[in-house]
C-alpha positions, -999 to +999 in steps of 0.1 A: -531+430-428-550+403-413-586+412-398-589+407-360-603+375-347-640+379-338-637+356-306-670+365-292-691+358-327-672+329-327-682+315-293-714+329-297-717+303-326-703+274-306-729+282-281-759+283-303-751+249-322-741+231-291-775+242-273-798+230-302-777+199-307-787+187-269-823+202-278-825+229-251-839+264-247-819+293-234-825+286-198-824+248-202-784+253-215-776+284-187-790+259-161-771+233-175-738+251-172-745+273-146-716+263-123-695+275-146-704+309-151-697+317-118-660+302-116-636+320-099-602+322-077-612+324-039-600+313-008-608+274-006-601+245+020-571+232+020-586+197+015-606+209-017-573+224-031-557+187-023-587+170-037-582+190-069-545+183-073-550+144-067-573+140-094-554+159-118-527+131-112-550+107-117-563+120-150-528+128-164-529+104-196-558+086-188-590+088-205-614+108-179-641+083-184-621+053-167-608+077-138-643+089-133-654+055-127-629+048-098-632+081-082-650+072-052-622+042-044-599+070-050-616+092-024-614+059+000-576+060-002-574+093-007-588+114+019-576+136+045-543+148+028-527+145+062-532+109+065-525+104+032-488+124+038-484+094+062-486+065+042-457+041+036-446+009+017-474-011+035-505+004+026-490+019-008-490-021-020-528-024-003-539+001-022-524-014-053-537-047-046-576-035-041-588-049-076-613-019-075-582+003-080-562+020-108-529-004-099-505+026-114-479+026-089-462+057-101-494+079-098-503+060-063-466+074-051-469+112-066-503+111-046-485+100-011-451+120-020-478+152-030-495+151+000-461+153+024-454+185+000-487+201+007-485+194+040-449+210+043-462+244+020-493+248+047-467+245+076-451+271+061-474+296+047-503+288+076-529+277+044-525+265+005-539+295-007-518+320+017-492+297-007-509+304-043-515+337-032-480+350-025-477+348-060-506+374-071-517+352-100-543+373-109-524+409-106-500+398-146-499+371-170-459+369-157-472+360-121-494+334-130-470+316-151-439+318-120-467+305-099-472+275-128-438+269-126-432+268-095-463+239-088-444+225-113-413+222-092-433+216-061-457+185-073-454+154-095-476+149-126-478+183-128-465+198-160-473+213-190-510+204-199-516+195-160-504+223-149-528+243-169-547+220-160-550+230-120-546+266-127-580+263-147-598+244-118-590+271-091-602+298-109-573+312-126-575+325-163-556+293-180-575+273-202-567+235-197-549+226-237-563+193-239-564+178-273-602+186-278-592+222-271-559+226-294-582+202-323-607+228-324-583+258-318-560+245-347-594+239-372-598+273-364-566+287-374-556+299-342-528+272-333-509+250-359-500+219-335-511+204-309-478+214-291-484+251-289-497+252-249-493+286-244-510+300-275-534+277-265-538+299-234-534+330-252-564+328-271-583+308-245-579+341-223-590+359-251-623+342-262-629+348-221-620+388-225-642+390-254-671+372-242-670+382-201-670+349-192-647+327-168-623+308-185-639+274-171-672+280-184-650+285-221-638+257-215-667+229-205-683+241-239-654+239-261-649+206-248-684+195-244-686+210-287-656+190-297-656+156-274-670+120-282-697+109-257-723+088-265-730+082-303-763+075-298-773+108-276-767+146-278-739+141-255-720+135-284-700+169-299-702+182-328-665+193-339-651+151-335-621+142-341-637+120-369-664+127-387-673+159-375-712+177-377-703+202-401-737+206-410-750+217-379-720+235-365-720+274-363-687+283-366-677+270-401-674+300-417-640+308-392-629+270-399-599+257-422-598+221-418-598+195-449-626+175-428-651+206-434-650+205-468-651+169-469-678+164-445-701+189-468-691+169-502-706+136-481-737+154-479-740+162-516 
């Protein structure tokens, strides 16, 4: 019988090599991170909640770095959800034809056609999170996946990973399976493809059980451990997808990827 997964040495090991790879003390990293640590679902304007849901449509398949370049064009356009609801043909093919903009007319449309939905849910329930709320996301693991499916009726671009996706940036206990995520989960044994999304979240709700920490705060360091930034600074990961740190990473006792093994032999 296999041993139970020690999620919270684990994590504790993540934590430890990704603070002494950026060079920081034990207050420098808390600081760093400290808005996640304190992540929760609460009651939020209804803007914030549309401001979220646009951006996830946005990102959907595009690299974050070139949609966090255009955000504040984005924000131009894409303001007050209840002017945004009115929009038509007209300004739909201004907005395209701003050379400052991402000219992806399907994403341009979900934002309009999202915004009329949102405003029809708050007509109905009096606020967005009266809406979210009927569900009881937070009360079973069954409730929060009716209320995934259901935004995934209700919205466009929203599905599968996205949907995760805004669950995780509200507060709620899904971990966004991105492929930094499922790499690192699947080196670790814990998935065995990329496709597995909801063992994904199974065991991203667990390292947050084991560990008392919000699930977004798991997150920003799995990603931050496992994502390529800037070569030449510590913003870089550790866990790449090629040519990972090995050397310096704390958890390769739990890992059973070829590239561990390989990346050691390189440094004989």
């Amino acid at each position: 019988m296999m041993e139970p997964l020690d999620y919270k040495t684990i994590f504790i090991g993540i934590e430890s090599s990704l603070r002494n790879h950026q060079g920081l003390n034990v207050n420098e990293f808390q600081l760093k991170y400290e808005a996640f640590t304190n992540f929760e679902f609460k009651k939020r304007p209804d803007q914030e909640y549309f401001d979220l849901l646009k951006m996830i449509v946005f990102y959907s398949g595009f690299k974050a770095d070139t949609v966090s370049k255009k955000e504040s064009i984005i924000n131009q356009y894409f303001g007050d959800f209840s002017i945004v609801a009115k929009y038509g043909d007209s300004k739909i093919t201004e907005i395209l034809s701003d050379e400052k903009m991402i000219k992806n007319r399907l994403k341009v449309n979900a934002v309009v056609n999202n915004a009329k939905k949102f405003m029809q849910i708050i007509e109905k329930h009096g606020s967005f999170h009266n809406y979210l709320q009927s569900f009881s996301p937070n009360e079973s693991f069954e409730n929060l996946m009716l209320l995934k499916e259901e935004l995934e009726y209700q919205f466009e671009f929203l599905g599968g990973i996205t949907g995760y996706h805004f669950l995780m940036d509200i507060g709620l206990e899904a971990i966004k399976p991105d492929r930094v995520i499922t790499r690192i989960f699947e080196r670790l044994g814990l998935i065995e493809s990329d496709k597995q999304l909801l063992k994904t979240i199974f065991h991203g709700r667990k390292f947050a059980g084991a560990t008392g920490h919000p699930i977004r705060y798991i997150d920003i360091i799995f990603v931050t451990y496992g994502q390529q930034g800037d070569k030449n600074t510590a913003e870089n990961g550790i866990c790449l997808e090629k040519n990972p740190k090995c050397e310096i990473c704390g958890i390769t006792n739990f890992c059973i990827s070829p590239l561990r093994n390989k990346a050691f032999n390189n440094k004989l």
